[in-house]
N, CA, C and O atoms as a CHARMM CRD file, in Angstrom:
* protein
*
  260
    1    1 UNK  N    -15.72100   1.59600  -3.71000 PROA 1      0.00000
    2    1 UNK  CA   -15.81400   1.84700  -5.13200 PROA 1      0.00000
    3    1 UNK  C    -14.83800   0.92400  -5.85000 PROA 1      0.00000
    4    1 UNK  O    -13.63800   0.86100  -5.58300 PROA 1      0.00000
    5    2 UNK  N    -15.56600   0.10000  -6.93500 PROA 2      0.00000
    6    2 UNK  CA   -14.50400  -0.87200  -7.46000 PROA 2      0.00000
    7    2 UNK  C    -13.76800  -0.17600  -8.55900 PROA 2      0.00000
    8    2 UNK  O    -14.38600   0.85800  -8.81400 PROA 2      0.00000
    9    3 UNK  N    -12.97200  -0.27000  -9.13200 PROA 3      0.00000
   10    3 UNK  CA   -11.97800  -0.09400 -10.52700 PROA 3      0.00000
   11    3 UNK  C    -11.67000  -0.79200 -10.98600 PROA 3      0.00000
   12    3 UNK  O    -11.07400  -1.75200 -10.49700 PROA 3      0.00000
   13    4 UNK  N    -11.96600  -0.60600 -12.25300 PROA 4      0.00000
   14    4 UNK  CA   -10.88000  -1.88500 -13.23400 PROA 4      0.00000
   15    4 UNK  C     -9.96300  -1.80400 -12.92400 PROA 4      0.00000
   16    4 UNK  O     -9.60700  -1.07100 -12.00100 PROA 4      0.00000
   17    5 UNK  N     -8.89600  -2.88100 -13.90400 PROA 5      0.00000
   18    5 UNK  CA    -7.45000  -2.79900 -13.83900 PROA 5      0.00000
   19    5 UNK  C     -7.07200  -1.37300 -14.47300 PROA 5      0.00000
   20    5 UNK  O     -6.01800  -0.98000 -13.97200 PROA 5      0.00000
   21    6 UNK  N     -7.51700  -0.60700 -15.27300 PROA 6      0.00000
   22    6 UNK  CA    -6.92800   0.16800 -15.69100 PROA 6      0.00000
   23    6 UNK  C     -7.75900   1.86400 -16.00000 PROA 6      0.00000
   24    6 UNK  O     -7.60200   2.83800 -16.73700 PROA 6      0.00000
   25    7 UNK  N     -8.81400   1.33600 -14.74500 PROA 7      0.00000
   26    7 UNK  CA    -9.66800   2.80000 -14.24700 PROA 7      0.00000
   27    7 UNK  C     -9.04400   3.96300 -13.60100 PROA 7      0.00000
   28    7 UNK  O     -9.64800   5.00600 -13.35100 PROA 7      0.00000
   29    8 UNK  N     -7.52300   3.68500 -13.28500 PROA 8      0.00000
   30    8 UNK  CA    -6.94400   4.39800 -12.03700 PROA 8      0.00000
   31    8 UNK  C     -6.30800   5.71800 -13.04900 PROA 8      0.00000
   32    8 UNK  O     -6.26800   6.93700 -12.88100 PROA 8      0.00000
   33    9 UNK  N     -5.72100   4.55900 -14.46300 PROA 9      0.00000
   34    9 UNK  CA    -5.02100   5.02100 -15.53100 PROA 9      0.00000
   35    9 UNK  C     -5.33100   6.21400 -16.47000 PROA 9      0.00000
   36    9 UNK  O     -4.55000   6.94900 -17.07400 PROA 9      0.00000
   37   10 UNK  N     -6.74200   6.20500 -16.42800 PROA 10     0.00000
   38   10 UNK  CA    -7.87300   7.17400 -17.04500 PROA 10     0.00000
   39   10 UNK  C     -7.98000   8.33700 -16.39500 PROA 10     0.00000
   40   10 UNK  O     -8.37200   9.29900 -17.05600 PROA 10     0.00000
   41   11 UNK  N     -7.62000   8.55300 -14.76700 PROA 11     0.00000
   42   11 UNK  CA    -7.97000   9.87600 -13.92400 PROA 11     0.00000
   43   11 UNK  C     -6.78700  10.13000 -14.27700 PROA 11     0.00000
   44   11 UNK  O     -5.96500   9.50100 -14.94200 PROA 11     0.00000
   45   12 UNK  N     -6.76700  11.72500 -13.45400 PROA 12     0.00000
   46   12 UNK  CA    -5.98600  12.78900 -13.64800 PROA 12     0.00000
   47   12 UNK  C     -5.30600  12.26100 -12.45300 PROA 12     0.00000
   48   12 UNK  O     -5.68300  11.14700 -12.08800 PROA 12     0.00000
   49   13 UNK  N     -4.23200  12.92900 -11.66100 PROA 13     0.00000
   50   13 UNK  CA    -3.22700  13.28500 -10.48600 PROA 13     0.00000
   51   13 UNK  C     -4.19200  13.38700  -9.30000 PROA 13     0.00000
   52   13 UNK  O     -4.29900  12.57500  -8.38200 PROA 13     0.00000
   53   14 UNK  N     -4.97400  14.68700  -9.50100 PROA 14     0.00000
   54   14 UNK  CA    -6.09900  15.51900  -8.26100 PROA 14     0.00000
   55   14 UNK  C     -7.00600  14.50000  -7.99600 PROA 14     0.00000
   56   14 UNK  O     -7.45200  14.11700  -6.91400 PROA 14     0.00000
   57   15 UNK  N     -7.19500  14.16000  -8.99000 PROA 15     0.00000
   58   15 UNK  CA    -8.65600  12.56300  -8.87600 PROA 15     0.00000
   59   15 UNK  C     -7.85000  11.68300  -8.00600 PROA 15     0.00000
   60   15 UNK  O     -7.92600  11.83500  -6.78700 PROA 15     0.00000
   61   16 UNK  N     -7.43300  11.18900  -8.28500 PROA 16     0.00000
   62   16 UNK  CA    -6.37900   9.99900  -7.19600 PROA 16     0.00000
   63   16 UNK  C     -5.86200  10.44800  -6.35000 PROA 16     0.00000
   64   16 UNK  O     -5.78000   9.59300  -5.46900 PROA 16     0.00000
   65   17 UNK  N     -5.46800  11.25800  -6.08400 PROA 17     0.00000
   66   17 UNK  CA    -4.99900  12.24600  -4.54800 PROA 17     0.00000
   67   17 UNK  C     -6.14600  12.27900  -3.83600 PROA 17     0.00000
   68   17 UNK  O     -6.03400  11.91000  -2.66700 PROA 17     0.00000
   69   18 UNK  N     -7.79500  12.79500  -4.40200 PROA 18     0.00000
   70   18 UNK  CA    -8.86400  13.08800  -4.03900 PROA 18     0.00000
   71   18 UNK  C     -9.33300  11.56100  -3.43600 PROA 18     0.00000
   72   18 UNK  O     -9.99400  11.41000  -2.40800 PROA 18     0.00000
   73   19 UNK  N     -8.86000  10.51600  -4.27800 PROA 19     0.00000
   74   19 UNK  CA    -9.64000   9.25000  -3.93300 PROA 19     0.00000
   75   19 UNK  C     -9.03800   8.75400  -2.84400 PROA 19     0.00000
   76   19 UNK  O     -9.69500   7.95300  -2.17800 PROA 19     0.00000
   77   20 UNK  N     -8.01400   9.01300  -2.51300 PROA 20     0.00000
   78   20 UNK  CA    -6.71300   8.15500  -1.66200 PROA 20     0.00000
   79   20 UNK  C     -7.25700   8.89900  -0.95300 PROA 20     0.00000
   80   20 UNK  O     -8.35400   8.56300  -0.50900 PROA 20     0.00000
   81   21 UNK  N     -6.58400  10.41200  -0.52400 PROA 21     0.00000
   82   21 UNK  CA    -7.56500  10.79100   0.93000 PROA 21     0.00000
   83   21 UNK  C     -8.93900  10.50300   1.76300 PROA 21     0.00000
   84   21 UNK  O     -9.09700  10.47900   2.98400 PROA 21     0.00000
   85   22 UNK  N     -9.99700  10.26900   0.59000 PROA 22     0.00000
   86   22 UNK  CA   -11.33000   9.78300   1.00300 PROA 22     0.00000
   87   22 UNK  C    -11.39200   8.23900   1.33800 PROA 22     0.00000
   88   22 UNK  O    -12.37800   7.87000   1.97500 PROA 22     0.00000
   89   23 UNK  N    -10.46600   7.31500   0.98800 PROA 23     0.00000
   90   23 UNK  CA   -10.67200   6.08000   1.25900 PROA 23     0.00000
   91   23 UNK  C     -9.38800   6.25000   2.80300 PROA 23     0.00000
   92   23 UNK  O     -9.33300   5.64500   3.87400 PROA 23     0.00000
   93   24 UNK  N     -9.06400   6.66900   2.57500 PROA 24     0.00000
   94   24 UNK  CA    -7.70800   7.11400   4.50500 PROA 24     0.00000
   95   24 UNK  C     -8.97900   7.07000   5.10500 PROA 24     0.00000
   96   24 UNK  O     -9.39100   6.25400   5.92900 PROA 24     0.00000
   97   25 UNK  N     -9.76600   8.38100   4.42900 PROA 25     0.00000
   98   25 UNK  CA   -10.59300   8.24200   5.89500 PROA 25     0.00000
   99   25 UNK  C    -11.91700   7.63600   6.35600 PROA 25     0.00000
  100   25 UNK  O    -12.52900   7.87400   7.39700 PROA 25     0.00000
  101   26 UNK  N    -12.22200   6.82500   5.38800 PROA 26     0.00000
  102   26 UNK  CA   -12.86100   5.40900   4.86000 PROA 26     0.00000
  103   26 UNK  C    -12.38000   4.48200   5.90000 PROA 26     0.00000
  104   26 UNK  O    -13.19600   4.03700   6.70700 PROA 26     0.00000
  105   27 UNK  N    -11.02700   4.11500   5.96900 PROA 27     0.00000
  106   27 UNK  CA   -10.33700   2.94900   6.80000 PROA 27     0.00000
  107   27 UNK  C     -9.95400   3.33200   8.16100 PROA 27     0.00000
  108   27 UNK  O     -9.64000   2.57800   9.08200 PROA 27     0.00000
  109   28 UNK  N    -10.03800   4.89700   8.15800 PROA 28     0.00000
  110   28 UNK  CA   -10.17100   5.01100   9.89700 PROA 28     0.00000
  111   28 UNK  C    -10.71000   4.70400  10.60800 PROA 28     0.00000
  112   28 UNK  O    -10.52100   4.13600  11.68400 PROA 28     0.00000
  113   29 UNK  N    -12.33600   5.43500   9.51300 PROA 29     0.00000
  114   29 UNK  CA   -13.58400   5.21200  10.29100 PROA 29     0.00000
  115   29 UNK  C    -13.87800   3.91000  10.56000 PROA 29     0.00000
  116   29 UNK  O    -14.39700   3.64400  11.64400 PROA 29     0.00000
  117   30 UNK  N    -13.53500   2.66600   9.42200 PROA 30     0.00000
  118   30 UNK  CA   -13.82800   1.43200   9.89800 PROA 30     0.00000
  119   30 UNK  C    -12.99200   1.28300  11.16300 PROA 30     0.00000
  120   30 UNK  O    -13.68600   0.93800  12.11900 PROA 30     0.00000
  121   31 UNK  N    -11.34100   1.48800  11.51900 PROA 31     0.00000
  122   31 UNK  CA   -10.80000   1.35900  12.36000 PROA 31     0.00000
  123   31 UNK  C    -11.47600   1.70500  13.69500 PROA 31     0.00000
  124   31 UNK  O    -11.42600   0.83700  14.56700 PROA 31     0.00000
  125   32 UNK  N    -11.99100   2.65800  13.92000 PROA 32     0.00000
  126   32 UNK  CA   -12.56100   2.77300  14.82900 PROA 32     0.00000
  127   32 UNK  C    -13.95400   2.06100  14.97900 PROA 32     0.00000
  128   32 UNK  O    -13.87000   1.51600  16.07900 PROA 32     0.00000
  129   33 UNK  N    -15.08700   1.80200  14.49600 PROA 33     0.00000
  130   33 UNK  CA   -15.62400   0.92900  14.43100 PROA 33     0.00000
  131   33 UNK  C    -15.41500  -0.61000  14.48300 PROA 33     0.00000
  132   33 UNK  O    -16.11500  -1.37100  15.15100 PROA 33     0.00000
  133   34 UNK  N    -14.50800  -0.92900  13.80300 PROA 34     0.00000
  134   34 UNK  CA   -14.24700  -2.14000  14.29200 PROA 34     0.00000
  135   34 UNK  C    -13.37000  -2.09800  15.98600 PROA 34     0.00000
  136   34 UNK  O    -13.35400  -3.17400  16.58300 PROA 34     0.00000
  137   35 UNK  N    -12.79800  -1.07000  16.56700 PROA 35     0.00000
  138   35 UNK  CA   -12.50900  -1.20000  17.73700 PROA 35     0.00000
  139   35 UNK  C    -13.62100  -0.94000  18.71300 PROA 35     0.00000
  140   35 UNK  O    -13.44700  -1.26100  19.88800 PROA 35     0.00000
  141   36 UNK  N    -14.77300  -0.37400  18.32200 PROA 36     0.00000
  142   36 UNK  CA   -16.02200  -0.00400  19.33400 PROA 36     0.00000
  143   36 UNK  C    -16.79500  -1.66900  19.15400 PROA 36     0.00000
  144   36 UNK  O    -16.69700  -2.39900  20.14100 PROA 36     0.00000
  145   37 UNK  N    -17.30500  -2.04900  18.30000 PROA 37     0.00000
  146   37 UNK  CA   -18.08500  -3.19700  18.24100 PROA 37     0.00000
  147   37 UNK  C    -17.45600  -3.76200  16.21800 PROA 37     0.00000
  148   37 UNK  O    -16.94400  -3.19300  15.25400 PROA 37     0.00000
  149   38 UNK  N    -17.95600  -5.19800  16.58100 PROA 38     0.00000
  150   38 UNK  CA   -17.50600  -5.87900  15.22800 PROA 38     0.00000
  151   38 UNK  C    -18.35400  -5.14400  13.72500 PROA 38     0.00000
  152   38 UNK  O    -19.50400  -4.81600  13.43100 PROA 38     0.00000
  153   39 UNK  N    -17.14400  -5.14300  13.13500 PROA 39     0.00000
  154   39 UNK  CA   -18.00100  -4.75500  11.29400 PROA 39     0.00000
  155   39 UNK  C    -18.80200  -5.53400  11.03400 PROA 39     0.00000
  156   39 UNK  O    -18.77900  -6.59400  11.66000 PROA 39     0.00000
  157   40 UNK  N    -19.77500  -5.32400  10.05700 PROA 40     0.00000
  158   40 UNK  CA   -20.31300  -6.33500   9.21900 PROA 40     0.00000
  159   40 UNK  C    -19.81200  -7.25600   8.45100 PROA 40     0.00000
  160   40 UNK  O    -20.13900  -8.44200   8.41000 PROA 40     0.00000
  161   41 UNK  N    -18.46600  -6.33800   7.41700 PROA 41     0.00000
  162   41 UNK  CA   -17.91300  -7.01500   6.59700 PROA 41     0.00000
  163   41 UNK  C    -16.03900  -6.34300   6.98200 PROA 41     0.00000
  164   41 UNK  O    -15.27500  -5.57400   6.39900 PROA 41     0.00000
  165   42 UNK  N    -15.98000  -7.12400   8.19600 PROA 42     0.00000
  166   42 UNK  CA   -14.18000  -6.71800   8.36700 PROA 42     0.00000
  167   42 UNK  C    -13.27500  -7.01900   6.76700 PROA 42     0.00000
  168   42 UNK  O    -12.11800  -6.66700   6.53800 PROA 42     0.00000
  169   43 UNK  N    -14.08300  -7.66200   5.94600 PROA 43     0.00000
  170   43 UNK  CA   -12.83300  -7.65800   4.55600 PROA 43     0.00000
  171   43 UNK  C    -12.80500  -6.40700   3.84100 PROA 43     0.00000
  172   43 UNK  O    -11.93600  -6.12200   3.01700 PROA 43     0.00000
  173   44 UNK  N    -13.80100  -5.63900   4.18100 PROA 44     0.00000
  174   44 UNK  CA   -13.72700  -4.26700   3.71800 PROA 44     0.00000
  175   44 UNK  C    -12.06400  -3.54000   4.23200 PROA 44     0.00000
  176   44 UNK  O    -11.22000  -2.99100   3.52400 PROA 44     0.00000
  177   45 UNK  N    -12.06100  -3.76200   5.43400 PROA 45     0.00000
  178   45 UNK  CA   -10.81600  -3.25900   5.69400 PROA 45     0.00000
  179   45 UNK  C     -9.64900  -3.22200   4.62600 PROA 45     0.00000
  180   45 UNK  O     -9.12500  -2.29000   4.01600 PROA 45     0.00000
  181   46 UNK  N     -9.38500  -4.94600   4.63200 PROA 46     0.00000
  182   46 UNK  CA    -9.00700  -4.98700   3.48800 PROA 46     0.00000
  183   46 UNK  C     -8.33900  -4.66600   2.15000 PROA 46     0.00000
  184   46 UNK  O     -7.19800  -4.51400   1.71500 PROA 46     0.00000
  185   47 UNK  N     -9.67200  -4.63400   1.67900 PROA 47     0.00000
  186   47 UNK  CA    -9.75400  -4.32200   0.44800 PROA 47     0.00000
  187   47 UNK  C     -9.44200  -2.83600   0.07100 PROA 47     0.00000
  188   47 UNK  O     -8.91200  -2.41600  -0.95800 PROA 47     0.00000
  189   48 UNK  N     -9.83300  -2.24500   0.99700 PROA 48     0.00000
  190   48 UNK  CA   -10.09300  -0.64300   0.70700 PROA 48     0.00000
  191   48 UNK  C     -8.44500  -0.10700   0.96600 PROA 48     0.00000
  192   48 UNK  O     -8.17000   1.05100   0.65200 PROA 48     0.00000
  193   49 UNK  N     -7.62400  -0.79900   1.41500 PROA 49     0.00000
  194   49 UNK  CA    -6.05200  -1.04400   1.98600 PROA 49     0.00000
  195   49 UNK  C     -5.28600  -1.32500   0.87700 PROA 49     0.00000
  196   49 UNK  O     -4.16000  -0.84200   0.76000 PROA 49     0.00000
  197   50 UNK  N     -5.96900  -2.34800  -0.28700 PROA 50     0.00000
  198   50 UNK  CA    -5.51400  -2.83700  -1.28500 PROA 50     0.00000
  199   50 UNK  C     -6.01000  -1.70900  -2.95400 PROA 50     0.00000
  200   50 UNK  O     -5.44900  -1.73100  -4.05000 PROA 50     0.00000
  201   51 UNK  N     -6.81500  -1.14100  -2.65900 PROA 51     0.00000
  202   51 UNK  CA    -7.27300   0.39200  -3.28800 PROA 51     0.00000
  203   51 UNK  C     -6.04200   1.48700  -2.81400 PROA 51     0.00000
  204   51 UNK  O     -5.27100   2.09600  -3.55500 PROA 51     0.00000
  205   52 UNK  N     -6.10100   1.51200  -1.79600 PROA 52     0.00000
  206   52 UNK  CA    -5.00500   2.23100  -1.88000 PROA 52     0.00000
  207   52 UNK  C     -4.11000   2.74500  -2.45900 PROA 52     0.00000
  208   52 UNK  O     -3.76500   3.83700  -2.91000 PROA 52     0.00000
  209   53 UNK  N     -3.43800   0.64400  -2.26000 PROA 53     0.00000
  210   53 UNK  CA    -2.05300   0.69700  -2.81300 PROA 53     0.00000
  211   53 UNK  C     -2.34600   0.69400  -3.89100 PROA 53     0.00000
  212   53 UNK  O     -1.43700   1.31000  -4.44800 PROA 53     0.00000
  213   54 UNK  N     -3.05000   0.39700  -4.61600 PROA 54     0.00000
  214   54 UNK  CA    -3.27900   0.08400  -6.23000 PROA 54     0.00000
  215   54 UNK  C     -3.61600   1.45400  -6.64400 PROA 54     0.00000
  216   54 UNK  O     -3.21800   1.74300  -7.77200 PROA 54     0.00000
  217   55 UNK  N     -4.20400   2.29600  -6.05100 PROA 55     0.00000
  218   55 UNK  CA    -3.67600   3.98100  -6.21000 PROA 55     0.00000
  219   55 UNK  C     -2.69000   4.81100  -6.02800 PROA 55     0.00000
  220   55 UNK  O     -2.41900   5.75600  -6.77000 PROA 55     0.00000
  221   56 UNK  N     -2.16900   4.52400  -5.12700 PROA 56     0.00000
  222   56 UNK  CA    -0.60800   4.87700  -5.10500 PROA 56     0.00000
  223   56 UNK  C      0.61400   4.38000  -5.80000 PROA 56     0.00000
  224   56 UNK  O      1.67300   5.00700  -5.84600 PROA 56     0.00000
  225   57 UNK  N      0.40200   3.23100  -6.32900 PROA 57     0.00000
  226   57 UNK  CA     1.25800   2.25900  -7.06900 PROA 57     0.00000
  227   57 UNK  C      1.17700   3.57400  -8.60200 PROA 57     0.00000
  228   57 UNK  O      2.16000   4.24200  -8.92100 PROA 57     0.00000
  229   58 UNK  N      0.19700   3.64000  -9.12000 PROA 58     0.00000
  230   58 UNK  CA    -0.45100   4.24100 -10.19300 PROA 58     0.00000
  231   58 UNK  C      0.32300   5.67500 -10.54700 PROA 58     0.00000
  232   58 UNK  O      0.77700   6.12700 -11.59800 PROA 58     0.00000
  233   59 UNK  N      0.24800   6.30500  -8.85000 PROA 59     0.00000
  234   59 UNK  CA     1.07900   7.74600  -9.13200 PROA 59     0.00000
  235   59 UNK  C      2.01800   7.73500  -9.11700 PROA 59     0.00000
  236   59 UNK  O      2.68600   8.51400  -9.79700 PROA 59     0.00000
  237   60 UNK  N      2.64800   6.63000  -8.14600 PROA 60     0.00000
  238   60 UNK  CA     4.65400   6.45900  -8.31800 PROA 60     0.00000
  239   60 UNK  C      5.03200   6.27000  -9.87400 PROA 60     0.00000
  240   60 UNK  O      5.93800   6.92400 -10.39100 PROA 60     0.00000
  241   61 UNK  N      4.04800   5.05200 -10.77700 PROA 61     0.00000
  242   61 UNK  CA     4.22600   4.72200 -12.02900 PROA 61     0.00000
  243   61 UNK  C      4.45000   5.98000 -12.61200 PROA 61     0.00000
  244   61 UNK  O      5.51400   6.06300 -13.22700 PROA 61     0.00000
  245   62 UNK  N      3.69400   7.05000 -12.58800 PROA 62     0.00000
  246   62 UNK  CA     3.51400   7.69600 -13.12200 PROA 62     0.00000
  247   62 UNK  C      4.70700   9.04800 -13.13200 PROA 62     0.00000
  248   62 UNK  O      5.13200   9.74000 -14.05700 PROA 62     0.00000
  249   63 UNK  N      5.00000   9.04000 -11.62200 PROA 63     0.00000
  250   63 UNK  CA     6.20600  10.38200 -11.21700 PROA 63     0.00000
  251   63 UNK  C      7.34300   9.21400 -12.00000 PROA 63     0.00000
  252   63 UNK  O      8.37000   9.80400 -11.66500 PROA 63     0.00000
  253   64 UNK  N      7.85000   8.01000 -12.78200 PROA 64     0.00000
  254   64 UNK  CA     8.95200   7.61300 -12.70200 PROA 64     0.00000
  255   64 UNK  C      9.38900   7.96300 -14.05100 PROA 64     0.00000
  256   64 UNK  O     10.51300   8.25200 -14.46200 PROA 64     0.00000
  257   65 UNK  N      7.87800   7.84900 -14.86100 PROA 65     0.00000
  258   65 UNK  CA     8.43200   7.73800 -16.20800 PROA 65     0.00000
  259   65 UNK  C      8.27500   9.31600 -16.80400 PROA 65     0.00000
  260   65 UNK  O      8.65400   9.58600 -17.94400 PROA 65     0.00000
């Protein structure tokens, strides 16, 4: 799922907690797949790594101020 730069900014706390857990287990499942036989698109790994952080970045912003 893509996001703007400033789609993350618009959800609530529960929404991004909700999204971060579902993409964890998004990048497992590739993990394990890519250890049984090759992905289609290994940059998914990636990317979905870089969602993450760009979701978690969002809630630290957020617990600081």
């Amino acid at each position: 799922m893509k996001k703007t730069e400033n789609g993350y900014k618009n959800m609530s706390e529960q929404d991004i907690l909700a999204q971060v857990k579902e993409q964890k287990n998004a990048i497992t499942k590739m993990r394990f797949a890519h250890a049984v036989n090759q992905l289609d698109r290994p940059s998914m790994m990636k990317n979905t790594r870089k969602e993450i952080a760009r979701m978690l970045t969002e809630l630290n912003s957020r617990n600081k101020a």
